[in-house]
C-alpha positions in Angstrom: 0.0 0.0 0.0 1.6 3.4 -1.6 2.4 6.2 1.6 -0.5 8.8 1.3 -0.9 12.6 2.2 -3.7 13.2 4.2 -4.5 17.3 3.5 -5.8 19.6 6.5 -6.1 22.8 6.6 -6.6 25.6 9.5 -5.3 28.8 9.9 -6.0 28.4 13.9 -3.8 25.1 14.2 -0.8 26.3 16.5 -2.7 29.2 18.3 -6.4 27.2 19.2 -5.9 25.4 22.2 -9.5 23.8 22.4 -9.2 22.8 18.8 -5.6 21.1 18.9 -7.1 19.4 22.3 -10.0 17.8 20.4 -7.4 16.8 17.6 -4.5 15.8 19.1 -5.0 11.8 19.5 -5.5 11.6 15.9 -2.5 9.9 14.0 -2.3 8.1 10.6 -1.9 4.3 10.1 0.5 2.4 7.8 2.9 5.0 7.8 0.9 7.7 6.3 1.3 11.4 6.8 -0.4 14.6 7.6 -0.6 17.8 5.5 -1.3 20.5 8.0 -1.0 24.0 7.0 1.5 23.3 3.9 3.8 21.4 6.6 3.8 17.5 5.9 3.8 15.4 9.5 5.5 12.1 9.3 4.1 10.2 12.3 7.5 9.8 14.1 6.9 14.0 13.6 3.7 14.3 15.8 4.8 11.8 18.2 7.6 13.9 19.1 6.3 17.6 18.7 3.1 18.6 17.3 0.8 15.6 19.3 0.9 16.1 22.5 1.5 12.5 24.1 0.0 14.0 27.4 -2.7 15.3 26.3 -3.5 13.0 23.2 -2.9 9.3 25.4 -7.6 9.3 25.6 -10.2 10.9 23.2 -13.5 10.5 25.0 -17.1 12.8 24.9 -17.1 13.3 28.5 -13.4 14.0 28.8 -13.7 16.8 26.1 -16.9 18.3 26.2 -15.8 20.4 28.5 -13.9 23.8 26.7 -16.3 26.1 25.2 -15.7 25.7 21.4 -15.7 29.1 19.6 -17.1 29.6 15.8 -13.5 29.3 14.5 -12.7 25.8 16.5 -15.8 24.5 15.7 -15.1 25.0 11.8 -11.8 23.7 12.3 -13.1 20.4 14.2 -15.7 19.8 11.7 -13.2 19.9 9.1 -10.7 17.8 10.0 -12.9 14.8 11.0 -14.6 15.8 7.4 -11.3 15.2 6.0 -10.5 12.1 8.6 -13.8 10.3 7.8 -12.8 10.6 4.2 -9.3 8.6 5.1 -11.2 6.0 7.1 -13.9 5.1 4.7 -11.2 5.0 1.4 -9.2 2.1 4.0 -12.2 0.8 5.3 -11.2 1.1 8.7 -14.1 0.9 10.9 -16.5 1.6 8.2 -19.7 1.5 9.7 -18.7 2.5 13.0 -17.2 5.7 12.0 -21.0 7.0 11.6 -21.7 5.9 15.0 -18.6 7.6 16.3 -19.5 10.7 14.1 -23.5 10.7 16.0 -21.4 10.8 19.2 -20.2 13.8 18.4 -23.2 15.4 18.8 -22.5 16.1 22.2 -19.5 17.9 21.6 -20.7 20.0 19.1 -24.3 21.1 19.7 -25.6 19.2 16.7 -24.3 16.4 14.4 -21.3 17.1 11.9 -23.3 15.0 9.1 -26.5 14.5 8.5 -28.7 12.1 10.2 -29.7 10.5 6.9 -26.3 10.0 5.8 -25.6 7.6 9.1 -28.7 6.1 8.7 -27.8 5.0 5.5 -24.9 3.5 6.3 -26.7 1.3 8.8 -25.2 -2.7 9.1 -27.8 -5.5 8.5 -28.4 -7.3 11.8 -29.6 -10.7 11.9 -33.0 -11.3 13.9 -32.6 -14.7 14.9 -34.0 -15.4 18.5 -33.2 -18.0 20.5 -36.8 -19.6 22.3 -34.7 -20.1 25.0 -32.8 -16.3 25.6 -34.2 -14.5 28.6 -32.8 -11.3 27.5 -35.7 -11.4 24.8 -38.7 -9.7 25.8 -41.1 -9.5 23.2 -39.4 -6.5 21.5 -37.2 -7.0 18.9 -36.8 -2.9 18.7 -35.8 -2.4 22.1 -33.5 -6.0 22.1 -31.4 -5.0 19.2 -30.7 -1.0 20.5 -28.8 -2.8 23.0 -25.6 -4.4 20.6 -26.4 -0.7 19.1 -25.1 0.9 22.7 -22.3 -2.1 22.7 -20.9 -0.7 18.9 -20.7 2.6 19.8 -19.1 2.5 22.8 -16.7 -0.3 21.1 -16.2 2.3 18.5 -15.5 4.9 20.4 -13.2 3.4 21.9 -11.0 1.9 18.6 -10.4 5.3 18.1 -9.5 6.3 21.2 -7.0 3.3 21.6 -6.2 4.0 17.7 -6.7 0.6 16.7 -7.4 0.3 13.5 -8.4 -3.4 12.7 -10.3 -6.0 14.5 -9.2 -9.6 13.5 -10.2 -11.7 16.4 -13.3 -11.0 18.9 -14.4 -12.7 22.3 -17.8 -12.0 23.4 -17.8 -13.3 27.3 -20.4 -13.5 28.6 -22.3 -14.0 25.2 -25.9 -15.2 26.2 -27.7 -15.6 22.8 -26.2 -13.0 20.8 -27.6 -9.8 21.5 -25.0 -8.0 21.2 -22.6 -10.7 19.7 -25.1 -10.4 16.6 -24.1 -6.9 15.9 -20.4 -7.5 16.3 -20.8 -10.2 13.8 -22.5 -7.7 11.4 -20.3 -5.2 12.2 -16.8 -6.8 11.9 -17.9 -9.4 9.1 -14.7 -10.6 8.9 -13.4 -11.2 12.3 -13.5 -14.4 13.9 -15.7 -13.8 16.6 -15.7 -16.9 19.8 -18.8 -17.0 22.0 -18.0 -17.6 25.6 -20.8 -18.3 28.2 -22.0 -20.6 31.0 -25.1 -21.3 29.6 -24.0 -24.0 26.9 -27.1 -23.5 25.6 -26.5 -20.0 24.6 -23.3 -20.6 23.3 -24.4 -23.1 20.7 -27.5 -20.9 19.6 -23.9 -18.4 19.0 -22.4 -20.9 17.0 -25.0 -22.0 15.1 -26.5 -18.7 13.9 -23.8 -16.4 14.2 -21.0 -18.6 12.9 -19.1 -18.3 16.0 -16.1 -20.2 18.0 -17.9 -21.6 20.8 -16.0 -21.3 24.3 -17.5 -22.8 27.3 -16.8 -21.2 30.7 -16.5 -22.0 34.3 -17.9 -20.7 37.3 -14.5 -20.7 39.0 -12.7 -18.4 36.7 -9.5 -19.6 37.4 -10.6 -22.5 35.8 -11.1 -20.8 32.4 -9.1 -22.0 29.8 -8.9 -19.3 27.1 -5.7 -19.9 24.1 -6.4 -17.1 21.6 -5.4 -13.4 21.8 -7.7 -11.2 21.1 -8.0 -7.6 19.3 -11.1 -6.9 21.4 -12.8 -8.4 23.8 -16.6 -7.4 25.1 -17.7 -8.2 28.6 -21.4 -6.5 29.4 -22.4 -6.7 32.3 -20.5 -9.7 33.9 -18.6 -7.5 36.4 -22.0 -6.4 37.8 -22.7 -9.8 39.1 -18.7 -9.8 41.0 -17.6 -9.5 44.1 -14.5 -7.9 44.7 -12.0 -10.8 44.5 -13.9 -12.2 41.5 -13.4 -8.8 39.5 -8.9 -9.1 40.1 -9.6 -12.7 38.9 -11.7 -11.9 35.7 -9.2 -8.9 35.0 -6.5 -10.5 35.0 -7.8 -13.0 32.8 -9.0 -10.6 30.1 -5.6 -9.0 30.5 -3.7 -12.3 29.6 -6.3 -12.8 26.5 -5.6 -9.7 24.9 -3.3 -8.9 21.9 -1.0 -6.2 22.4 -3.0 -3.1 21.4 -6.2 -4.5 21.7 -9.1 -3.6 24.0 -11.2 -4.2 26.7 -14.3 -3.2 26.9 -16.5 -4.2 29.9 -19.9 -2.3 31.7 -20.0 -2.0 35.7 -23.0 -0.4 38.0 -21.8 2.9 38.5 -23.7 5.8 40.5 -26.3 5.8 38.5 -27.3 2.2 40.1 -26.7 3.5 43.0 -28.7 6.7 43.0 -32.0 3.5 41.5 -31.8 2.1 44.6 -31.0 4.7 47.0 -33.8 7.5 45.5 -36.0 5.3 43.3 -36.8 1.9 44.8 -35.0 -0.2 42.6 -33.7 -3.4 44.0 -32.4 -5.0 41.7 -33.6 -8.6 43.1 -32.0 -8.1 46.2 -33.5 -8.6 49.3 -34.6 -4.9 50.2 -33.8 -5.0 53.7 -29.9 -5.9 53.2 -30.0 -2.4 51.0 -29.3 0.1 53.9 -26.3 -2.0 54.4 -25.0 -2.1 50.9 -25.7 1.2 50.3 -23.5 2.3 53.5 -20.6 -0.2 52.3 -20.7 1.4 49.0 -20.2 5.0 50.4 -17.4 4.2 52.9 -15.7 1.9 50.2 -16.6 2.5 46.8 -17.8 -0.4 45.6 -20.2 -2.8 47.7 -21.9 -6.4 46.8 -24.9 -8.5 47.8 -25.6 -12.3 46.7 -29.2 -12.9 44.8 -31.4 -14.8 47.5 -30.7 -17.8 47.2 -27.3 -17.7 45.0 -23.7 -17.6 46.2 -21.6 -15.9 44.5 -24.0 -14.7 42.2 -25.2 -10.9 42.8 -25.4 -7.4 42.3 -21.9 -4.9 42.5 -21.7 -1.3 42.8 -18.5 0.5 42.0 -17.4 4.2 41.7 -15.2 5.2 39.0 -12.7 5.9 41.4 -12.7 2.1 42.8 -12.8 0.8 39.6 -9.3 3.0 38.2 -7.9 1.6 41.5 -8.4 -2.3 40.4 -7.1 -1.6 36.9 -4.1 0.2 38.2 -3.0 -3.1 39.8 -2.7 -4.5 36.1 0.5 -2.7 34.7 -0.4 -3.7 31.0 -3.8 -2.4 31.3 -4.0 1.6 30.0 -7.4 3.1 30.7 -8.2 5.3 27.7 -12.3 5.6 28.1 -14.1 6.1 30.7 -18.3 6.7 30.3 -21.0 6.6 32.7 -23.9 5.5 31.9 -22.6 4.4 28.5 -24.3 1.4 28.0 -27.9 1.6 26.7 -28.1 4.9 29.5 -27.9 2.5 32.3 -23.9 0.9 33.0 -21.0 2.6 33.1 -18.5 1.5 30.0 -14.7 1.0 30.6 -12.4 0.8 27.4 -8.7 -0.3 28.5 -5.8 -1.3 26.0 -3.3 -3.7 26.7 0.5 -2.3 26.4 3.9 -3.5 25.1 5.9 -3.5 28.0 9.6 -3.3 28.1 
């Protein structure tokens, strides 16, 4: 593949803080280089002077929605992700998630950068097979498949902010029938995607429809057996049935399955659960009078847990941001670069981590 100039053009580059902060993370693959302002970036260039490594090491909504954006950043933005989204869709990288990633924006800028009928149109075929036997499944297919929506965009999201830029190999854990596994599989048509779940049941429905690897698990997770690296690996809401011991086991596991550069992406209960139960009577199937407890455990800790009545080791978690950074700083390989609440179809919070070279 030939080396290729990617043009951009601002007047406001060196002298527009909030601009070159929204900007910064963005580097070219396979060697390509930058046109900015007549001056041609190598990326060996931005890494050592015009990126700022401090500043570009996350690119995340909530982390940069903050500076007010003046008429001349704005234009500047728009452009250069005009001219960005141009390079991507040429490669192919990300194709259909770039739109996603592009509605995101939204929230940055006050309204969308393209049209809404230009992302719609770009919309990946999902396929509507339902298992008889999925108890995720409630009668509205609508409301079922928004959730692998939620998954994509925060997965996308987080690509970018990792900057990785191909997605070869996929685990899904846990899977349960495919609702969101379905998406990835329509997503990332090419990837080989494995399906990892207790419920062998599930797994199979996986394999059968969706063409996946099937992976049974283990309820002792030290006991899970897992020989591929992965590019990405999804895990919603599995860590919001942990205790605290079970979450260092689970990371670490996720850690040792990942290829260097690829991501992590897993949902916790985050203070929005926690503000369900404490103001608006949610209980999550826990026994309600063991909630005064959790609730106090959670606010002198940071993260609290309760077993399903009934169940051991089988519950409900709660864990601030701040408790969950702590447990991910104990895994040196593990680089935070997204942090969302409420990320996940407005209800979990969504962690994107990517797995270093160390020396």
């Amino acid at each position: 593949m030939n080396k290729r100039v990617v043009p951009v053009y601002s007047e406001y580059l060196t002298i527009n803080e909030p601009a070159l902060r929204i900007i910064s993370p963005w580097r070219m693959p396979d060697g390509d280089e930058l046109f900015v302002n007549g001056v041609i970036y190598s990326n060996e260039e931005l890494s050592r002077g015009w990126v700022s490594t401090e500043t570009g090491s996350e690119l995340t909504i909530k982390d940069y929605a903050g500076p007010q954006l003046d008429k001349t950043s704005y234009c500047y933005i728009k452009e250069f992700f005009c001219t960005l989204k141009n390079y991507y869709l040429e490669r192919q990288i990300i194709s259909s998630g770039w739109y996603q990633f592009v509605l995101n924006l939204h929230f940055i800028f006050g309204d969308t950068i393209y049209d809404y009928d230009v992302i719609l149109d770009d919309k990946y075929e999902v396929l509507k097979d339902i298992s008889p036997n999925d108890l995720m499944f409630h009668n509205d297919i609508d409301r079922y498949l928004s959730v692998g929506d939620s998954a994509l965009r925060s997965i996308n999201i987080g690509l970018i902010a990792a900057r990785k830029v191909s997605v070869n190999k996929i685990l899904d854990m846990p899977c349960g029938h495919g609702r969101v596994l379905r998406t990835l599989k329509s997503a990332f048509p090419d990837a080989l995607i494995t399906a990892c779940d207790l419920d062998r049941d599930a797994v199979d429905f996986c394999t059968k429809y969706f063409s996946a690897i099937p992976l049974y698990s283990k309820e002792i997770i030290e006991q899970i057996r897992i020989k591929d690296k992965y590019d990405l690996i999804w895990c919603g809401s599995l860590f919001t049935h942990l205790d605290s011991k079970r979450w260092d086991s689970l990371l670490n596991l996720f850690s040792s399955s990942l290829e260097t550069g690829g991501i992590l992406v897993f949902t916790v209960h985050g203070i929005h659960a926690v503000h369900l139960i404490r103001n608006c009577n949610r209980d999550f199937g826990l026994e309600p009078f063991k909630l005064p407890e959790m609730l106090e455990e959670f606010d002198n800790s940071g993260f609290a847990y309760l077993d399903y009545p009934g169940a051991a080791n089988w519950g409900i978690s709660l864990s601030s941001p701040t408790w969950v950074m702590s447990q991910l700083q104990k895994i040196r390989q593990l680089q935070v670069v997204m942090f969302t609440e409420i990320g996940w179809t407005h209800f979990q919070d969504v962690i994107v981590c990517t797995k270093l070279k160390l020396p």
